[in-house]
mmCIF file of the N, C-alpha and C atoms, coordinates in Angstrom:
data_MODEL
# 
_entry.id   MODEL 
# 
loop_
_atom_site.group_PDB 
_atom_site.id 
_atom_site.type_symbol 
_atom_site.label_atom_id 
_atom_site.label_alt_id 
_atom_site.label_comp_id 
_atom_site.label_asym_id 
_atom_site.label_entity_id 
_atom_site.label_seq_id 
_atom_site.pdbx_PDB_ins_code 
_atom_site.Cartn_x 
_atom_site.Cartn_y 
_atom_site.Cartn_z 
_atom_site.occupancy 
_atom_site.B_iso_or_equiv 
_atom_site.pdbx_formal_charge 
_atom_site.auth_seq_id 
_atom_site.auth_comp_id 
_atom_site.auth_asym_id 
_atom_site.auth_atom_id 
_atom_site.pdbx_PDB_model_num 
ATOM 1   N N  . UNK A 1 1  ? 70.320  80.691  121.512 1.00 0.00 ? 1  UNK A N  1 
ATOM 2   C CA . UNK A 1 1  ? 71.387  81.531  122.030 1.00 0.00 ? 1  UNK A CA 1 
ATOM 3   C C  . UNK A 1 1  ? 71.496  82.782  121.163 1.00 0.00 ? 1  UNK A C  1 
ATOM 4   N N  . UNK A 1 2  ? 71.415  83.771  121.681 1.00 0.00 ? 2  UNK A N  1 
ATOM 5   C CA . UNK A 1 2  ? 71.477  84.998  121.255 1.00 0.00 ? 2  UNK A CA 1 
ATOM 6   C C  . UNK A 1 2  ? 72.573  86.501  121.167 1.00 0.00 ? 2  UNK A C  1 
ATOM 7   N N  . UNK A 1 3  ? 73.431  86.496  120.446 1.00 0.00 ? 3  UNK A N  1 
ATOM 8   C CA . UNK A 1 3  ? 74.639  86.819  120.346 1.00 0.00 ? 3  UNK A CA 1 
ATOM 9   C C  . UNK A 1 3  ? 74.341  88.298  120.035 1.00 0.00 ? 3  UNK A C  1 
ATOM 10  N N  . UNK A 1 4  ? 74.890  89.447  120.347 1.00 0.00 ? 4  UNK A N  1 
ATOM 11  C CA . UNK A 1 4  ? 74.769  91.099  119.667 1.00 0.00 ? 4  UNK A CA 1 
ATOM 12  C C  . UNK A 1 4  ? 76.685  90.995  119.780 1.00 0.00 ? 4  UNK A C  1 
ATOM 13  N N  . UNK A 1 5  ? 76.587  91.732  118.550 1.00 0.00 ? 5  UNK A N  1 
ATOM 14  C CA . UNK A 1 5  ? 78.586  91.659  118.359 1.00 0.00 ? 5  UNK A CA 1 
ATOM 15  C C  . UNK A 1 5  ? 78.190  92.879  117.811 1.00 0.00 ? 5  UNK A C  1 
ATOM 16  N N  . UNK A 1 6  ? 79.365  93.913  117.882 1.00 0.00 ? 6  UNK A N  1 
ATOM 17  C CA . UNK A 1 6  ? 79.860  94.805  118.128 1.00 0.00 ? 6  UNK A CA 1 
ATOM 18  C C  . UNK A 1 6  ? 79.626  95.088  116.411 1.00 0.00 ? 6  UNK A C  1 
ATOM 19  N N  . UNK A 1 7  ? 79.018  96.631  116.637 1.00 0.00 ? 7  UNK A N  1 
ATOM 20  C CA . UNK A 1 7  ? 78.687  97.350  114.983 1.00 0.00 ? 7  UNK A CA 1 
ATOM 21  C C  . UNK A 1 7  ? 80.405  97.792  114.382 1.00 0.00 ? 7  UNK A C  1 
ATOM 22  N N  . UNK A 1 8  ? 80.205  97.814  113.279 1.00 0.00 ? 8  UNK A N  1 
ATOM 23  C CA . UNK A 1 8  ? 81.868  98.365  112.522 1.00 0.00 ? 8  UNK A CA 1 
ATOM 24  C C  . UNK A 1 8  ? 81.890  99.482  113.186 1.00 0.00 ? 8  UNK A C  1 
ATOM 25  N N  . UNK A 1 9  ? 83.214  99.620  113.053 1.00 0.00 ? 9  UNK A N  1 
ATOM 26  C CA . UNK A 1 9  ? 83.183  101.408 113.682 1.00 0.00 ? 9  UNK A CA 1 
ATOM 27  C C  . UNK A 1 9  ? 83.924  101.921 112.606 1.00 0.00 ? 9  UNK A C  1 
ATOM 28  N N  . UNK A 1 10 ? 84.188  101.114 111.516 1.00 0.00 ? 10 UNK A N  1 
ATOM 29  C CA . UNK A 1 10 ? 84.975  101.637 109.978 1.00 0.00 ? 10 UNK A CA 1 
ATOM 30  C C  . UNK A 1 10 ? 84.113  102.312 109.333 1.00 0.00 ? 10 UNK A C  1 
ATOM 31  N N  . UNK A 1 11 ? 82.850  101.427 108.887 1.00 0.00 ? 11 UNK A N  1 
ATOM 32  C CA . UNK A 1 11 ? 81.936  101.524 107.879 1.00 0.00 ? 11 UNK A CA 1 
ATOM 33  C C  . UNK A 1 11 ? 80.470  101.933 108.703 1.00 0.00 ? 11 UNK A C  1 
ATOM 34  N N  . UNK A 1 12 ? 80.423  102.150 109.727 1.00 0.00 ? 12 UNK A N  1 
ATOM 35  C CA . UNK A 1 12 ? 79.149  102.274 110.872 1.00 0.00 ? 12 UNK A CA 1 
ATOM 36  C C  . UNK A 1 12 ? 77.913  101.565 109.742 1.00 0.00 ? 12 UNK A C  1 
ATOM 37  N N  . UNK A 1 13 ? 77.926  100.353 109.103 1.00 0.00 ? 13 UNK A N  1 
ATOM 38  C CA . UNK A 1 13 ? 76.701  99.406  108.391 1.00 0.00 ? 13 UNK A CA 1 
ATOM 39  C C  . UNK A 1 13 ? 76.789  98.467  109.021 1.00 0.00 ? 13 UNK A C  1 
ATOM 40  N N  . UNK A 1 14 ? 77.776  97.570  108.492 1.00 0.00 ? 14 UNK A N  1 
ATOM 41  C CA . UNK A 1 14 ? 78.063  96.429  109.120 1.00 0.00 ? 14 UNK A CA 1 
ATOM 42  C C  . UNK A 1 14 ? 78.257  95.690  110.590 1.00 0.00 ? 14 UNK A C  1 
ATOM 43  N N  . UNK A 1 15 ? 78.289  94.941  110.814 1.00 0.00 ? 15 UNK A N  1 
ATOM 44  C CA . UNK A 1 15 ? 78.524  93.884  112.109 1.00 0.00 ? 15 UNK A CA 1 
ATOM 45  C C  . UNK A 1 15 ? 79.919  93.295  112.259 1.00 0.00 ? 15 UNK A C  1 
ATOM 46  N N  . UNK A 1 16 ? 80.985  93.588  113.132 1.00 0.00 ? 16 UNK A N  1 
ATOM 47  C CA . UNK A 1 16 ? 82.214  92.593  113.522 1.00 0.00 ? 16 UNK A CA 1 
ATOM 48  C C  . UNK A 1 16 ? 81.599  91.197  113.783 1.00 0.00 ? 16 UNK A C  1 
ATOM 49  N N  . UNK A 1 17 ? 81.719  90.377  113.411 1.00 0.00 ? 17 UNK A N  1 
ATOM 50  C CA . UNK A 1 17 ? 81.598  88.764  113.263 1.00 0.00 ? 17 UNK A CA 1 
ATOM 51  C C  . UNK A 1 17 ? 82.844  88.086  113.871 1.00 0.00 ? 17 UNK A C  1 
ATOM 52  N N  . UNK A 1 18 ? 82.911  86.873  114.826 1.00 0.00 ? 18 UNK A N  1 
ATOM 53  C CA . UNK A 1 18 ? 84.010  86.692  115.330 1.00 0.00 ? 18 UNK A CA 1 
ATOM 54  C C  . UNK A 1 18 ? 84.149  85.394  114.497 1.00 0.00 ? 18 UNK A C  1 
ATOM 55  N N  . UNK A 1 19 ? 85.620  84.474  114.261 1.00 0.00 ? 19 UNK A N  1 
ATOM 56  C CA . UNK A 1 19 ? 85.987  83.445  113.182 1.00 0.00 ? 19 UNK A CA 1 
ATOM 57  C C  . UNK A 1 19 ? 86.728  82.918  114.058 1.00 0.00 ? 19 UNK A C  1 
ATOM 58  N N  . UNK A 1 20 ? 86.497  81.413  114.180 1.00 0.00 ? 20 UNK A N  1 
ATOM 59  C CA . UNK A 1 20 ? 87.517  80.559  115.283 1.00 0.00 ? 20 UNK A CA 1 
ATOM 60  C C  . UNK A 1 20 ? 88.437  79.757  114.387 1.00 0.00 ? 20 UNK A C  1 
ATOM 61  N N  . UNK A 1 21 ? 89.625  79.326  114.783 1.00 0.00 ? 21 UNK A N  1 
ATOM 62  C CA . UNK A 1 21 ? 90.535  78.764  113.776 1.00 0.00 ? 21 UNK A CA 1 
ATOM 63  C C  . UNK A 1 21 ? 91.212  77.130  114.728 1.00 0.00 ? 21 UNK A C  1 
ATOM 64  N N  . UNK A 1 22 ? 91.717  76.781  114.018 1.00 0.00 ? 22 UNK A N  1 
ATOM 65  C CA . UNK A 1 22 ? 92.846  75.670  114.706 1.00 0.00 ? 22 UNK A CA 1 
ATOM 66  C C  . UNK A 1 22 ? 94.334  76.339  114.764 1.00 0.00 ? 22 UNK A C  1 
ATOM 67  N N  . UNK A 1 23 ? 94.586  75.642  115.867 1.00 0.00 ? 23 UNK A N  1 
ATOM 68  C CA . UNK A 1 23 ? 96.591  76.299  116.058 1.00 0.00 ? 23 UNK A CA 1 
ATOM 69  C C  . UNK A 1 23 ? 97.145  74.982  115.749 1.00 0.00 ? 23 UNK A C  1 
ATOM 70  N N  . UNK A 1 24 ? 98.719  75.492  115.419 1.00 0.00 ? 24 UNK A N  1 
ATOM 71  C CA . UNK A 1 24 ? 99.639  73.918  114.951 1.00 0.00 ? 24 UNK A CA 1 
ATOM 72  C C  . UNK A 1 24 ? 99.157  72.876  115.894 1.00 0.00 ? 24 UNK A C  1 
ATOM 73  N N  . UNK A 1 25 ? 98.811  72.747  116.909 1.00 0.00 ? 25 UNK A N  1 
ATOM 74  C CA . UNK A 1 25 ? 98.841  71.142  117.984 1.00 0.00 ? 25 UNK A CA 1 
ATOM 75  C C  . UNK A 1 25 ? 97.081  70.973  117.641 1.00 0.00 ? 25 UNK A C  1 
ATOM 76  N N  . UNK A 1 26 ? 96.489  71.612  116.696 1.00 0.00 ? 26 UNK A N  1 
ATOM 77  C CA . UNK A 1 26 ? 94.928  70.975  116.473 1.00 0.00 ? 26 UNK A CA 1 
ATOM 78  C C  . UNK A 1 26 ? 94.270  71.617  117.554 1.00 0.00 ? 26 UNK A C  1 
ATOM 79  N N  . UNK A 1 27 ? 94.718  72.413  118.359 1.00 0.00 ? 27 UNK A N  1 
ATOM 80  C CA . UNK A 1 27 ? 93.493  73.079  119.349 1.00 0.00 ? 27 UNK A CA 1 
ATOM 81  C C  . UNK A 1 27 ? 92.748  74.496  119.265 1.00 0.00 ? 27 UNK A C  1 
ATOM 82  N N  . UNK A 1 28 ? 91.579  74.237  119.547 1.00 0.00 ? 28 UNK A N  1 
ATOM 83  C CA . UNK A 1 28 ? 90.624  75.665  118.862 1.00 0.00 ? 28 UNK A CA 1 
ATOM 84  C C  . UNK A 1 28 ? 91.166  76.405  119.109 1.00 0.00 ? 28 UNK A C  1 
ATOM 85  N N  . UNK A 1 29 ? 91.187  77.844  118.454 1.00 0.00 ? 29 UNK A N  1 
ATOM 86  C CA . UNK A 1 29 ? 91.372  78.797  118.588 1.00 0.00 ? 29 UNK A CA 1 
ATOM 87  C C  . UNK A 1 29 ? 90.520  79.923  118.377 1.00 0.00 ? 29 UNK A C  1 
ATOM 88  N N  . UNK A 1 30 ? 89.322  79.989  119.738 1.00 0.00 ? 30 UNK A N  1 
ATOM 89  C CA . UNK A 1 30 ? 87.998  80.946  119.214 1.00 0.00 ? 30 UNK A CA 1 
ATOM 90  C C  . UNK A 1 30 ? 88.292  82.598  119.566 1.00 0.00 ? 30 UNK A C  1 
ATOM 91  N N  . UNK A 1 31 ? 87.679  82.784  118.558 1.00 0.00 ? 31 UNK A N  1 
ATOM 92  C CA . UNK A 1 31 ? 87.750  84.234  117.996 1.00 0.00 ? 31 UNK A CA 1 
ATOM 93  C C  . UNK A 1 31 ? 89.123  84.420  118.086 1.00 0.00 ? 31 UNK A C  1 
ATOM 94  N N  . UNK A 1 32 ? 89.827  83.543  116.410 1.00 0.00 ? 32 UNK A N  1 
ATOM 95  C CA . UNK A 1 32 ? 90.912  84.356  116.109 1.00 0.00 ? 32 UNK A CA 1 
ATOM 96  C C  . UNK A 1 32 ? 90.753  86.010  115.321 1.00 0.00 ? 32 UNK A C  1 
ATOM 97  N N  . UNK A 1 33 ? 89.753  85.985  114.781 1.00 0.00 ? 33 UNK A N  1 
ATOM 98  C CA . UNK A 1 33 ? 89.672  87.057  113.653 1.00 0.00 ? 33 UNK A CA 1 
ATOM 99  C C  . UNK A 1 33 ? 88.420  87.637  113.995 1.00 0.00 ? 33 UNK A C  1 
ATOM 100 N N  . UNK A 1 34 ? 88.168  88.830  113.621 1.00 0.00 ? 34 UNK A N  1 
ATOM 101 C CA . UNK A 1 34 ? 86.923  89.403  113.401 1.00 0.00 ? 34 UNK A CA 1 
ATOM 102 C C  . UNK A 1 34 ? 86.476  90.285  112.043 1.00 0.00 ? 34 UNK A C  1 
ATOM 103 N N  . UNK A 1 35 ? 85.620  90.207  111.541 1.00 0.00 ? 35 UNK A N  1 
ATOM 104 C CA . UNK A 1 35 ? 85.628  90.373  110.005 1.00 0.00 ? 35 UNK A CA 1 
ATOM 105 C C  . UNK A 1 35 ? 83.847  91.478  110.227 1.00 0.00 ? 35 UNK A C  1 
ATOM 106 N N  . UNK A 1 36 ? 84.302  91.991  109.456 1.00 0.00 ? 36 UNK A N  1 
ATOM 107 C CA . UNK A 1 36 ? 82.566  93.191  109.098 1.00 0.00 ? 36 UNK A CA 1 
ATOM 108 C C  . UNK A 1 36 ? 81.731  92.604  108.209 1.00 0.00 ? 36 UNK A C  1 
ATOM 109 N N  . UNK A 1 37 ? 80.810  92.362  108.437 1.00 0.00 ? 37 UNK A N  1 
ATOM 110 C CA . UNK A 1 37 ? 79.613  91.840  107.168 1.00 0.00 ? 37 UNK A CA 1 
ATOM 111 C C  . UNK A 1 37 ? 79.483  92.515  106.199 1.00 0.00 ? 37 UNK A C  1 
ATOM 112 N N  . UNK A 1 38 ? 79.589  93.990  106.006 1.00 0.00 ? 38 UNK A N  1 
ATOM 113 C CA . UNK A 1 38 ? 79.484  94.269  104.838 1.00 0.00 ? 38 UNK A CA 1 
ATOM 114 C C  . UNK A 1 38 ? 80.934  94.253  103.996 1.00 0.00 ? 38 UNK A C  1 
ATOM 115 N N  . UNK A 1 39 ? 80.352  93.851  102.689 1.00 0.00 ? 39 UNK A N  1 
ATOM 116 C CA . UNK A 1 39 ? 81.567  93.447  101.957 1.00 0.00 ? 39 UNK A CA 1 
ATOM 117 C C  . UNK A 1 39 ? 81.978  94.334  101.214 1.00 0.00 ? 39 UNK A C  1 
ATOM 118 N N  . UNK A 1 40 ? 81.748  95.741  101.368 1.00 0.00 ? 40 UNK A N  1 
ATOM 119 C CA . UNK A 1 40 ? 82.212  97.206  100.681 1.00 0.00 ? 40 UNK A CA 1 
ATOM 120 C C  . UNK A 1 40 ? 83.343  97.322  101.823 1.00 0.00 ? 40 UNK A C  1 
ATOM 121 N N  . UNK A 1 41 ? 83.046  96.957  102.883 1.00 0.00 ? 41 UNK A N  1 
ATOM 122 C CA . UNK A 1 41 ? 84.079  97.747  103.922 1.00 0.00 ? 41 UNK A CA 1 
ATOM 123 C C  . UNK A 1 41 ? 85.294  96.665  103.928 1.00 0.00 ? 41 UNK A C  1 
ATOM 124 N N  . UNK A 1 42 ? 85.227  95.476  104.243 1.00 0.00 ? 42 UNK A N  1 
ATOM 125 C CA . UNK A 1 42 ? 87.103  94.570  104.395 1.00 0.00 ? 42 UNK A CA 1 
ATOM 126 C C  . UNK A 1 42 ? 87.382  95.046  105.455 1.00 0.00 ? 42 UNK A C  1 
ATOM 127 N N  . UNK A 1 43 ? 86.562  95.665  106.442 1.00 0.00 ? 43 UNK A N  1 
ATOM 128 C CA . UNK A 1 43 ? 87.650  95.465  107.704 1.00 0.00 ? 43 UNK A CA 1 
ATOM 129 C C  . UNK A 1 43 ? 87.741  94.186  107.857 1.00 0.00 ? 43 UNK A C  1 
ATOM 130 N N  . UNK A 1 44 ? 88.941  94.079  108.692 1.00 0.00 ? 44 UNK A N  1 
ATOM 131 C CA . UNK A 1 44 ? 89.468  93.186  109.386 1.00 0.00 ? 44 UNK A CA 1 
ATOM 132 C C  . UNK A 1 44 ? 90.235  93.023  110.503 1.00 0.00 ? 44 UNK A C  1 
ATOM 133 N N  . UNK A 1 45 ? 90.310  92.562  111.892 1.00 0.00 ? 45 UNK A N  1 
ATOM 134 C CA . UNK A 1 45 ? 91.749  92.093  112.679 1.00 0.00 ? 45 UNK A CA 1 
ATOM 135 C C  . UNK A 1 45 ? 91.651  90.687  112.895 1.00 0.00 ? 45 UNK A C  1 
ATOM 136 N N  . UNK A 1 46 ? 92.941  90.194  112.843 1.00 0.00 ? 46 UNK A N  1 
ATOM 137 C CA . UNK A 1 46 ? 93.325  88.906  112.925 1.00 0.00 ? 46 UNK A CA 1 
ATOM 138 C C  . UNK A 1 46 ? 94.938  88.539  114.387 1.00 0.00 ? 46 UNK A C  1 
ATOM 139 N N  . UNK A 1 47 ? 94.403  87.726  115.202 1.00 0.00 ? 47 UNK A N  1 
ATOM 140 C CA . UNK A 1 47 ? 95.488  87.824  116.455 1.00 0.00 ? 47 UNK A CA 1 
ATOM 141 C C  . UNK A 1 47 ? 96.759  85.911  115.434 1.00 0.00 ? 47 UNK A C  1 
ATOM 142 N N  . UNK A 1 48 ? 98.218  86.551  115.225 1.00 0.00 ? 48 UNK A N  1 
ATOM 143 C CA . UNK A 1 48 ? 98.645  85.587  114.817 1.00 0.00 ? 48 UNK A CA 1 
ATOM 144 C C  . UNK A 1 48 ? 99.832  85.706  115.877 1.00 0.00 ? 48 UNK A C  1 
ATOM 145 N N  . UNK A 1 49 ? 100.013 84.410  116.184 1.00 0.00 ? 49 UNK A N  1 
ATOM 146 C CA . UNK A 1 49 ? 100.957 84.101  117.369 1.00 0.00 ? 49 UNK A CA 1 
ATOM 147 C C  . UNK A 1 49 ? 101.302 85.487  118.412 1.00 0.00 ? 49 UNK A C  1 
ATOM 148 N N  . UNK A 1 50 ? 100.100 86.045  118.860 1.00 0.00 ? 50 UNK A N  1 
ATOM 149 C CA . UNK A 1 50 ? 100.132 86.585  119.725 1.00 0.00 ? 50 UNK A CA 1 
ATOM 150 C C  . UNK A 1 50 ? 100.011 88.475  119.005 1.00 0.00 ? 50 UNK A C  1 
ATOM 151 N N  . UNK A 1 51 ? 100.318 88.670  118.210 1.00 0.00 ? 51 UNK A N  1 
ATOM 152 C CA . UNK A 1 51 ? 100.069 89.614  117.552 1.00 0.00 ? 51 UNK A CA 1 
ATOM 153 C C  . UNK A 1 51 ? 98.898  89.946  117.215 1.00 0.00 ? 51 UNK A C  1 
ATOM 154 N N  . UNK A 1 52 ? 98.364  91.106  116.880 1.00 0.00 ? 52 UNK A N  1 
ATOM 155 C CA . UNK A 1 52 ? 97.261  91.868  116.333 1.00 0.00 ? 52 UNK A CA 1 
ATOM 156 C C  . UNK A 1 52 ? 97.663  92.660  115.132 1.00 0.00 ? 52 UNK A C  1 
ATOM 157 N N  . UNK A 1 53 ? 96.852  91.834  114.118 1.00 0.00 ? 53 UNK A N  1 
ATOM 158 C CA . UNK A 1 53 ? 97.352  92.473  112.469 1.00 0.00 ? 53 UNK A CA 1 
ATOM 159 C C  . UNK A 1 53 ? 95.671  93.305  112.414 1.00 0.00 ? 53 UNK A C  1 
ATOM 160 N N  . UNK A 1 54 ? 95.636  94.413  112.199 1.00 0.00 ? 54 UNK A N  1 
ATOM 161 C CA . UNK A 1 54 ? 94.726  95.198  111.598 1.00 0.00 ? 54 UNK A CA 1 
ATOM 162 C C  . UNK A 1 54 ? 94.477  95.531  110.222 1.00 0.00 ? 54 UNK A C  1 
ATOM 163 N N  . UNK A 1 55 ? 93.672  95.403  109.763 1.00 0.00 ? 55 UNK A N  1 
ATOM 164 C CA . UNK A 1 55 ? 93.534  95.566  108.224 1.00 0.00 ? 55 UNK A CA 1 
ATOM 165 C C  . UNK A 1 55 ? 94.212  95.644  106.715 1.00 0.00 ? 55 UNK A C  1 
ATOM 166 N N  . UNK A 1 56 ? 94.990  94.442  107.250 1.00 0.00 ? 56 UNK A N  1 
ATOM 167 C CA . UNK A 1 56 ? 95.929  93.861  105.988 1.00 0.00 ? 56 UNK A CA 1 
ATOM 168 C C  . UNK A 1 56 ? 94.687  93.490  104.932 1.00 0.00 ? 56 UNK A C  1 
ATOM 169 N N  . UNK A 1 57 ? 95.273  93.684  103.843 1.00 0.00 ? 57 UNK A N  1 
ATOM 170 C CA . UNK A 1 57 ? 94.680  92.950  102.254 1.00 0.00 ? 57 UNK A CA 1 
ATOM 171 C C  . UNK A 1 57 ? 94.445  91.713  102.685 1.00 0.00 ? 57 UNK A C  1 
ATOM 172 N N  . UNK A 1 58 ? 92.989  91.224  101.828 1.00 0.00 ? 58 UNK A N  1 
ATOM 173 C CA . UNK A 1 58 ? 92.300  89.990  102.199 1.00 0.00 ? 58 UNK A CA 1 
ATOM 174 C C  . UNK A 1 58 ? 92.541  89.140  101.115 1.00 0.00 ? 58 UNK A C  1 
ATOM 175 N N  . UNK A 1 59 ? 93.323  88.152  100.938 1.00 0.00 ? 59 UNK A N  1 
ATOM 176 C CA . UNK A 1 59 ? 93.397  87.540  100.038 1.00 0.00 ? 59 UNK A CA 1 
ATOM 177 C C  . UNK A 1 59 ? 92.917  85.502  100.171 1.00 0.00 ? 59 UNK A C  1 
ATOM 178 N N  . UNK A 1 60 ? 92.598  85.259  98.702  1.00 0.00 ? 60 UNK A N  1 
ATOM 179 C CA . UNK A 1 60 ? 92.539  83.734  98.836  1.00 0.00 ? 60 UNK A CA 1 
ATOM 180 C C  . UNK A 1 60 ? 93.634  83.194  99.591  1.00 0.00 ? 60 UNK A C  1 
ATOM 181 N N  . UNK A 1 61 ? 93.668  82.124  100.428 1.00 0.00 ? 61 UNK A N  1 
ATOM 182 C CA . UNK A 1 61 ? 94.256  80.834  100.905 1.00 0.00 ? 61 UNK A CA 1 
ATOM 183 C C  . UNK A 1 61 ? 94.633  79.698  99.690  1.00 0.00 ? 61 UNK A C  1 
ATOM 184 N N  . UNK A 1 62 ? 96.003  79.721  99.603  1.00 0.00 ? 62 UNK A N  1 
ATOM 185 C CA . UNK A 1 62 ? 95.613  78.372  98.618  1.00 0.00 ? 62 UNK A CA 1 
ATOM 186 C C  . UNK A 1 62 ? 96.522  77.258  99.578  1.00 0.00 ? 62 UNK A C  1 
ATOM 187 N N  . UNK A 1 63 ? 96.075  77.243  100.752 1.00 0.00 ? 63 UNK A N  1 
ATOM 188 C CA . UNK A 1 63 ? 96.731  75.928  101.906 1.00 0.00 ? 63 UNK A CA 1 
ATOM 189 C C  . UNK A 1 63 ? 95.420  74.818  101.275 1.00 0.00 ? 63 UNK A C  1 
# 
């Protein structure tokens, strides 16, 4: 299976990558986030309870 995802349009290097998550009742949640491969750039958007957060600071999880 052969996937082409969408080039940064921040950093025009990198690749948007899509990230699937779990919601509170345990059910997938694909392509919550999309993240750039290169790791100079940190873009980011993330959809949280229905919202679209754009390029907030990336920090550790300590859940």
């Amino acid at each position: 299976m052969e996937s082409n995802f969408p080039k940064c349009q921040k950093c025009d290097i990198g690749i948007l990558i899509p990230l699937s998550d779990y919601g509170r009742d345990g059910a997938s949640i694909r392509y919550k986030a999309w993240v750039c491969t290169n790791p100079d750039c940190g873009f980011h958007l993330r959809i949280d309870n229905g919202e679209v957060s754009i390029g907030k600071d990336i920090g550790q999880s300590f859940k």
